[in-house]
N, C-alpha and C positions, 0 to 999 in steps of 0.2 A: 292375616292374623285375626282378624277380625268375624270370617267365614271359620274359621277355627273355632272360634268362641259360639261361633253363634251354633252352629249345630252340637256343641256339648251340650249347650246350654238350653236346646232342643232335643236330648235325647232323653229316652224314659226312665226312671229309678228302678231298678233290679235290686232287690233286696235277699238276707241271708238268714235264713229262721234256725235258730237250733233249741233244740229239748230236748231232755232227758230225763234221768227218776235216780234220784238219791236215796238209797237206804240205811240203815242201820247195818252195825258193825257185826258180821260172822257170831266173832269169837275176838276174844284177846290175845295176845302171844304174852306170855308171862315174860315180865319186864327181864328175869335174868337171865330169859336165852335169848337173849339177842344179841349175845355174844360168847357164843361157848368154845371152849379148848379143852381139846384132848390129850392125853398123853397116853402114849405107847409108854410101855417097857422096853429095854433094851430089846432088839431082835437082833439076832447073828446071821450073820453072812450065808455060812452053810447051812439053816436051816432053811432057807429061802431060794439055795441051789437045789435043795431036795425038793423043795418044792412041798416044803411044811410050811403054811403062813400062820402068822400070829393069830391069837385069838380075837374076835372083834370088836369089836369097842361098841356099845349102844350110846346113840344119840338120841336124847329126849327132846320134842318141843312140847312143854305146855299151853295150851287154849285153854283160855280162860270165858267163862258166861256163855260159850256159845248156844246158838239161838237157832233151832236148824229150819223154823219156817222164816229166816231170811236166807239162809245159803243151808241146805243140803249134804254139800260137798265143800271140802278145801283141797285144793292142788297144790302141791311141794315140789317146787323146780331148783334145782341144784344149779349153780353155773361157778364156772374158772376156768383156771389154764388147765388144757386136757393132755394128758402122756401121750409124745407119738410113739412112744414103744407099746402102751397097753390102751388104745381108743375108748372112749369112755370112761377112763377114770382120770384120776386126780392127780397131776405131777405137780412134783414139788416144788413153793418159791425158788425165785433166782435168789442164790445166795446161799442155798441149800449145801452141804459138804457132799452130802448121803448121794448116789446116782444109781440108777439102773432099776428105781423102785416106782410104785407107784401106788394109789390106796382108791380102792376101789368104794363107791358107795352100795349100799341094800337097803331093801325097803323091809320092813315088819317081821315079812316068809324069807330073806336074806334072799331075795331076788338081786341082779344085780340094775342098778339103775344108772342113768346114761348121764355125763358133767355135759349142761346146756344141752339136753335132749327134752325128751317130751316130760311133762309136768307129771308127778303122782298122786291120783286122787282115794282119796279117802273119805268115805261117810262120817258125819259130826251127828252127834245126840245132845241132848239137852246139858247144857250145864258145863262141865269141865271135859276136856279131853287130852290127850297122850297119842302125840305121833311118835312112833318108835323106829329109828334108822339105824343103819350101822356100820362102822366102817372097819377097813382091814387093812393091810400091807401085802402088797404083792409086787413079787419079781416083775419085770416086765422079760413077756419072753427071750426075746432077742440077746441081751445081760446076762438069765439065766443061762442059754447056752451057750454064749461067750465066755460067763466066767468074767463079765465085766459088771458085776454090780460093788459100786463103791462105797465105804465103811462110811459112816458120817454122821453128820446132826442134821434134821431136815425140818421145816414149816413148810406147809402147805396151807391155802386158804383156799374156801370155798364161801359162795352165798347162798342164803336159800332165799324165796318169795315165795309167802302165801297168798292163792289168791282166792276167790271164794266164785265159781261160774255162777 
């Protein structure tokens, strides 16, 4: 025990350096979206066989002050539970009545964007900004031609994270 002690007590300090650089804030996210809800209007069954989807819903995030000689860019990554009937979008909480549907996200040009895929970036200017998203309702295929999408009430939740490269 002793020979124990004594060669710890002879071995050399290894040490751990870390550093970094702190900067100031992007942009601000305006305090009331950080928690926004949407509401659909009623959508019918058969228009959603036909394969007519509702109109889209625009999603606003306010930035507030931003400052683009600290960040450039901010990236908007979406993440949640994803439909295995329509990959990449949004299925609805458990607890949901509604089935067979799922809500796709879009970005600006209503591209469609990926739940917990790659981040979307956007240029920031001086002062205030406007990210613009959008979301829809869509059959998931497989329900559409089964003829198995169910009537209901449905929540879905998504997050988003801005982050500034």
């Amino acid at each position: 025990m002793s020979l124990a002690a004594l060669s710890f007590a002879s071995a050399a300090q290894d040490s751990l350096q870390f550093s970094g650089t702190l900067r100031a804030h992007a942009c601000t996210l305006k305090a009331s979206d950080r928690n926004i809800d949407i509401q659909f209007p009623v959508t019918g069954t058969r228009d959603l066989y036909l394969g007519r989807w509702p109109a889209e819903k625009q999603i606003s995030l306010h930035l507030e002050n931003c400052d683009p000689r600290v960040a450039a860019d901010v990236e908007t990554a979406f993440s949640g539970a994803v439909s295995a009937g329509l990959p990449g979008a949004l299925t609805p909480d458990n607890g949901s009545s509604a089935e067979g549907i799922a809500l796709v996200l879009m970005d600006d040009a209503k591209r469609e964007l990926v739940i917990n895929g790659s981040a979307h970036k956007t240029a920031v200017s001086a002062g205030d900004n406007v990210l613009n998203y959008y979301v829809q309702i869509r059959a998931e295929p497989a329900a559409q031609a089964q003829h198995k999408i169910i009537p209901g009430t449905f929540v879905a939740t998504a997050q988003f994270e801005l982050s500034y490269p």
